[in-house]
NUMARLO-570636 format. One record per residue (C-alpha): residue in three letters; x, y, z. Coordinates in steps of 0.25 Angstrom, whole numbers, plus 2048, in hexadecimal, padded with zeros to 3 digits. Layout:
ALAXYZ/...
//
This chain:
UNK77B81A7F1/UNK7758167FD/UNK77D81D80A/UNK784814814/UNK77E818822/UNK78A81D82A/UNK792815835/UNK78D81F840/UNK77F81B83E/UNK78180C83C/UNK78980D849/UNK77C811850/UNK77480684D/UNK77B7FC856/UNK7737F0856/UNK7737EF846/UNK7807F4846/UNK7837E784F/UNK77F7DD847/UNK7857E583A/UNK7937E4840/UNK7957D4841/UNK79A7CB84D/UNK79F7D5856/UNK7947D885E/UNK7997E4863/UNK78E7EC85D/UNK79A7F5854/UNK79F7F6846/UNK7AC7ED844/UNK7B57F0838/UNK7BE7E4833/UNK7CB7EC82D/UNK7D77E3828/UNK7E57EB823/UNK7F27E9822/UNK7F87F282F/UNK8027EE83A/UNK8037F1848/UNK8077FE848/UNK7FD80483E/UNK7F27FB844/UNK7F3803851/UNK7F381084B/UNK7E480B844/UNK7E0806852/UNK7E1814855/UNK7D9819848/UNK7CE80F84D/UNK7CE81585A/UNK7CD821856/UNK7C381B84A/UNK7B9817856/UNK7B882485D/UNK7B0827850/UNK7A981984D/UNK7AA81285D/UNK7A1806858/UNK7AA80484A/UNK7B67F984D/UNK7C07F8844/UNK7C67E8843/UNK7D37EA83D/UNK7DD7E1839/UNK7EA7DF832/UNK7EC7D4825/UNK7F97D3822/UNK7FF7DB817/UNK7F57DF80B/UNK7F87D3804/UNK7F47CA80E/UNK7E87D4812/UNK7E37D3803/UNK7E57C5803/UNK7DB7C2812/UNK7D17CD80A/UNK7CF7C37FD/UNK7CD7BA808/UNK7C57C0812/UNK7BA7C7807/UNK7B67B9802/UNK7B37B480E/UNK7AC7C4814/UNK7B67C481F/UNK7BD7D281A/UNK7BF7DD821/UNK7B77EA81F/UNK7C27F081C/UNK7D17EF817/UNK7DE7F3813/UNK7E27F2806/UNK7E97F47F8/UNK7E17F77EA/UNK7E67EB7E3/UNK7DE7E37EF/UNK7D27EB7EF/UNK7D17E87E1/UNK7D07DA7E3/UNK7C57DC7EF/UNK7BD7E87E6/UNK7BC7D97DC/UNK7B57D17E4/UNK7AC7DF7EA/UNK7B17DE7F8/UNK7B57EC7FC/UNK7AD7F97FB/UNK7AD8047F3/UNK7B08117FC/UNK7A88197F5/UNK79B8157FA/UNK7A081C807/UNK7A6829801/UNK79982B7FB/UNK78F82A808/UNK78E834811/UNK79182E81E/UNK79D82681A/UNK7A4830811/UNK7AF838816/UNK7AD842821/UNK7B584F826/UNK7BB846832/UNK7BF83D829/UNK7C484681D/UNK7C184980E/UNK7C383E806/UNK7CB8457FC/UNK7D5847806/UNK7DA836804/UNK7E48397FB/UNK7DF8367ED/UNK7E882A7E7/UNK7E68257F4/UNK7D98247F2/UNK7D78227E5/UNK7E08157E8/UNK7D280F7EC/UNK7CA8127DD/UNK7D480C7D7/UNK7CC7FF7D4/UNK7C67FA7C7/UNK7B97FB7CF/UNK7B28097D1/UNK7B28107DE/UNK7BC8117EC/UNK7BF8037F0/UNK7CD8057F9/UNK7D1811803/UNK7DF817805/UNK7E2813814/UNK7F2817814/UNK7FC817807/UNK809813805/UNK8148137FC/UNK82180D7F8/UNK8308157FD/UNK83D8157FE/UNK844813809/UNK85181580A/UNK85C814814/UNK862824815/UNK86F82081D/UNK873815811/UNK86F820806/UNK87782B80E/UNK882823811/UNK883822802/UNK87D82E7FD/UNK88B8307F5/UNK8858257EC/UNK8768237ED/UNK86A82B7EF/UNK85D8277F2/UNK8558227E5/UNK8498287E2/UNK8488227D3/UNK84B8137D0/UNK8568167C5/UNK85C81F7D2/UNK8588107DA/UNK85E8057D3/UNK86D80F7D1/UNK86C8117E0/UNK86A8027E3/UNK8758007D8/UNK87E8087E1/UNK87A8047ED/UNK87B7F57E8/UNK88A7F77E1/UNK8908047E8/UNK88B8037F8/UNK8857F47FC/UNK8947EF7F9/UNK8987F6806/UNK89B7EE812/UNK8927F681A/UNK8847F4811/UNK8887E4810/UNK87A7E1817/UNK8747E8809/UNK86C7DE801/UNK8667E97F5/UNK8657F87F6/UNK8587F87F5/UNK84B7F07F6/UNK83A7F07F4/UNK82F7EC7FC/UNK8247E77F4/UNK8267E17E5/UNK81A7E47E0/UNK81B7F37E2/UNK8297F37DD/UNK8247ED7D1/UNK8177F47D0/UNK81D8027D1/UNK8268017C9/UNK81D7FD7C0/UNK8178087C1/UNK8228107C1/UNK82680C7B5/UNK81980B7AD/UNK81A7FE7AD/UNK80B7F67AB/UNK8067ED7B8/UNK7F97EE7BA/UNK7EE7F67B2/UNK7DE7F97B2/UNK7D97FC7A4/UNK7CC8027A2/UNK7C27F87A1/UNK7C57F57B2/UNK7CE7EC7B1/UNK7DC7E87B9/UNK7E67E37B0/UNK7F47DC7B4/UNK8007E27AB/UNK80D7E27B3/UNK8127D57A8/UNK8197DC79E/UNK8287DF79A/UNK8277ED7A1/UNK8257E77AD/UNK82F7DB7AB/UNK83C7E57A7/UNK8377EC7B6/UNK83A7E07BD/UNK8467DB7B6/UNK84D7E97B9/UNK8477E77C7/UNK84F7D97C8/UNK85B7DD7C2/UNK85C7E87CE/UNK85A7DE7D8/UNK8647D37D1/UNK8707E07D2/UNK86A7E07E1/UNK8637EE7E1/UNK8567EC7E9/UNK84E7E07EC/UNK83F7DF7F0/UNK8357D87FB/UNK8327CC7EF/UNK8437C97EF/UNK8487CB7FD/UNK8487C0803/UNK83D7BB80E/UNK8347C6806/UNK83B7D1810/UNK8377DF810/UNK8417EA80A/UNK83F7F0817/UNK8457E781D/UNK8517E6815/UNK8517F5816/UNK8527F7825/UNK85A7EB826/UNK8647F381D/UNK8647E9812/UNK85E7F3808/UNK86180280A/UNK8548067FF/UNK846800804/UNK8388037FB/UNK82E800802/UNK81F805806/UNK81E81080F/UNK811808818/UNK82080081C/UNK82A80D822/UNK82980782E/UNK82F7FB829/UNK83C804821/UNK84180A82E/UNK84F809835/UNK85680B840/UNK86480A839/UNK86381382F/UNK85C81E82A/UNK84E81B81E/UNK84C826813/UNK84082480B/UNK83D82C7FF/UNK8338277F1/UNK83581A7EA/UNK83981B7DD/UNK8368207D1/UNK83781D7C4/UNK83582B7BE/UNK8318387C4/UNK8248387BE/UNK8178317B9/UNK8168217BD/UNK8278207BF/UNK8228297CD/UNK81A8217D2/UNK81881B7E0/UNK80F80F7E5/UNK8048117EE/UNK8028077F8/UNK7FB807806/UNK7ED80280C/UNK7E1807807/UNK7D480180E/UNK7C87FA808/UNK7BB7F780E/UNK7B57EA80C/UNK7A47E8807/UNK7A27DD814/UNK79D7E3820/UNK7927EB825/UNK78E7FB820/UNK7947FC82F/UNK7A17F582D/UNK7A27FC81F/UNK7A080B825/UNK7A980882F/UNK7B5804827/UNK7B281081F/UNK7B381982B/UNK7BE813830/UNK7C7815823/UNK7C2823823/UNK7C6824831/UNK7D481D830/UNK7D8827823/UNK7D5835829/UNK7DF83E827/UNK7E683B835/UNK7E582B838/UNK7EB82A828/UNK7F783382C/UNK7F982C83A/UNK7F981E830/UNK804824827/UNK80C82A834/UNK80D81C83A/UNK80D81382D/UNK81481D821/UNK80981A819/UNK803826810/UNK7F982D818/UNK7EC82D80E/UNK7E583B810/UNK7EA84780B/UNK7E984E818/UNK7EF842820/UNK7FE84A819/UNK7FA85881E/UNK7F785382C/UNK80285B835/UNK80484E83C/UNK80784982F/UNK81085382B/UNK81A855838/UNK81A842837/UNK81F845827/UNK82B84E82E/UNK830845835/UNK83C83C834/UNK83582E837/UNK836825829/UNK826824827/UNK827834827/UNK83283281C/UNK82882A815/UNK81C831816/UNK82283D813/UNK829836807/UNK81B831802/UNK81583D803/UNK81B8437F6/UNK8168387ED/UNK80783B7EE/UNK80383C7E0/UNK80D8307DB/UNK8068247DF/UNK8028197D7/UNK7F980C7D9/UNK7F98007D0/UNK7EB7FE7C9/UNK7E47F27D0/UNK7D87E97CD/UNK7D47DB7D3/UNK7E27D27D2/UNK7EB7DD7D3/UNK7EF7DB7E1/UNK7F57CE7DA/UNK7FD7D67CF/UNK8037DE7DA/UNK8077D27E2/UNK80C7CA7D5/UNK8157D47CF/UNK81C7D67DD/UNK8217C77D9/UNK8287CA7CD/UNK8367D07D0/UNK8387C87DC/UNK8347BB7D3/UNK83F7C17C7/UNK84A7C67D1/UNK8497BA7D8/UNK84A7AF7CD/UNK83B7AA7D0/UNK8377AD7C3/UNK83A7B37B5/UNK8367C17B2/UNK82A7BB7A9/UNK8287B27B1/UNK8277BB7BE/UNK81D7C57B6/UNK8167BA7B1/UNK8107B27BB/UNK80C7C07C5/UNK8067C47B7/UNK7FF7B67B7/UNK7FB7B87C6/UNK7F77C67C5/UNK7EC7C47B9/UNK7E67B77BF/UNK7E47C17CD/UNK7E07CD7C4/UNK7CE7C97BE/UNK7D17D27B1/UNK7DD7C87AD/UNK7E97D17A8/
//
């Protein structure tokens, strides 16, 4: 393989490098990065860039948020059409698979493999990425490292620890869901009926649909989505295994044990029903701890459930941005990105990312940092979480994905809320996402 020429030397040739680097007429490299960050986690990267350009001053990074992932992979099958992409971007495999289709991002290991752009000792061993993290982004039906892990999260429970003590005489915190639904039973019949929880609309409730149905999918061996040998995605999640999960499901939501995002009404967040005091039990992701804090009363936080102690029933989702780099652009614009990833995941800007956010940091030796180490001690409810999420390295699961999964995911987040709501039948709910999901998906079902 030819070698790329190093972003230090094409920095030297300035007046090349000009004309390289498009409109900006400012003679540097400009790097377009479009994620999903607010305020707060924007001013931390500021200070990564700061800090990037004490290393590379004639590299600017032009980074800007999107909205949610959705509406971020939504502008991206917009923008790659038209060439206005970024060079870089966060992202989720199910999205990369739909760009790795139509050959707009690039495959990672043509930089790994050349000598200049591979990993240095400032930057850290590779190996050091934790490796299901990592292995996330080879996950494609197409050969090779298409995505990188930025920061990871997962889905907890929070939980409100004055309501649980107040009652400890008759509830404990749940840690399977046969332990969940009798809690929310008692809960429901036993404490709700109280003059003094008369705000209480459900004990508990869950943020996202879709990884409420897709974990429990997975939990219960239940098939959703599959690749078979030959390189092909298929779209499973029709079947009656499937159908009995979200009739139980329903049937706990009719006795008024838990609700979810897709029934609340005005779409609201568990979160907000959680610190409102509406729910006392809250899952959500832990890129959102910031969102399940209160002031009037104390927040546990311990695993989600589980639907065994072992295999698939103990199981976890893994969620949180992953960064890909897109094929427009110069070599310049290309290097640049790449440094700049390398530069934003070392072992000490990763950990300052999981401080500030509660995502995972994604290097191994981000945990043993002491800085690290005394912030997991402490009392503050991201510690909790991040110290909760450490012990389930190793349990982690993610969905296969091929072009038109990200709309199988999105589908089958419909189906409850459709049922439990009256919208549609059961067959009929599973029928048309299943009807929607193959006409997204190439290979058909």
């Amino acid at each position: 393989m030819k070698k790329l020429s190093s972003l230090l030397l094409l920095a030297t040739v300035s007046l090349s490098l000009g004309l390289m680097t498009g409109c900006t007429g400012d003679g540097k490299v400009h790097v377009k990065f479009w994620h999903t960050m607010g305020q707060s986690n924007q001013a931390l990267l500021d200070r990564m860039i700061t800090d990037f350009n004490e290393i590379y001053p004639d590299v600017v990074i032009d980074h800007s948020a999107q909205g949610d992932y959705a509406a971020l992979h939504t502008k991206l099958l917009s923008a790659i059409p038209a060439g206005t992409m970024p060079n870089m971007a966060f992202c989720y495999p199910d999205h990369v698979a739909d760009y790795l289709d139509i050959n707009a991002v690039v495959n990672v290991e043509d930089y790994l493999n050349d000598e200049n752009l591979g990993y240095s000792s400032e930057d850290g061993a590779l190996n050091d990425y934790i490796s299901s993290y990592w292995e996330e982004g080879q996950s494609y039906l197409t050969d090779g490292t298409y995505s990188v892990p930025f920061a990871k999260s997962t889905e907890v429970l929070f939980y409100n620890k004055d309501f649980f003590d107040e009652n400890s005489s008759l509830i404990s915190v749940p840690t399977t869901w046969e332990e969940m639904w009798n809690t929310c039973q008692i809960i429901k019949e036993q404490i709700m009926t109280q003059a003094k929880y008369s705000t209480m609309l459900y004990p508990m409730a869950y943020d996202s649909d879709s990884n409420l149905f897709i974990t429990m999918c997975e939990q219960r061996g239940i098939d959703y989505t599959t690749n078979d040998a030959t390189g092909s995605g298929h779209i499973v999640f029709n079947n009656d295994q499937a159908k009995s999960l979200i009739s139980e499901l329903v049937g706990y939501y009719d006795d008024g044990y838990f609700a979810t995002k897709g029934v609340i009404p005005n779409s609201a967040y568990s979160s907000t029903y959680f610190t409102e005091g509406k729910i006392v039990m809250s899952i959500g992701s832990t890129g959102g701890t910031s969102y399940q804090t209160s002031s009037n009363f104390d927040v546990g936080v311990v695993p989600c459930p589980v639907t065994s102690s072992e295999g698939n029933g103990n199981k976890y989702i893994s969620q949180g941005p992953s960064i890909c780099f897109f094929k427009k652009g110069t070599t310049a614009q290309k290097e640049a990105a790449w440094n700049f990833y390398k530069f934003i995941t070392r072992s000490l800007n990763t950990a300052a990312y999981g401080v500030l956010t509660g995502y995972e940091p994604v290097r191994t030796s981000a945990y043993e940092l002491p800085s690290y180490q005394s912030y997991l001690s402490t009392d503050v409810l991201q510690a909790k979480v991040s110290a909760c999420t450490s012990t389930l390295e190793g349990r982690y699961f993610n969905s296969p994905v091929f072009y038109g999964s990200a709309t199988a995911r999105d589908v089958v987040g419909e189906i409850f809320a459709n049922v439990a709501l009256g919208t549609k039948t059961l067959d009929g709910a599973f029928a048309d996402a299943y009807v929607t999901a193959t006409a997204a998906c190439k290979t058909g079902k």
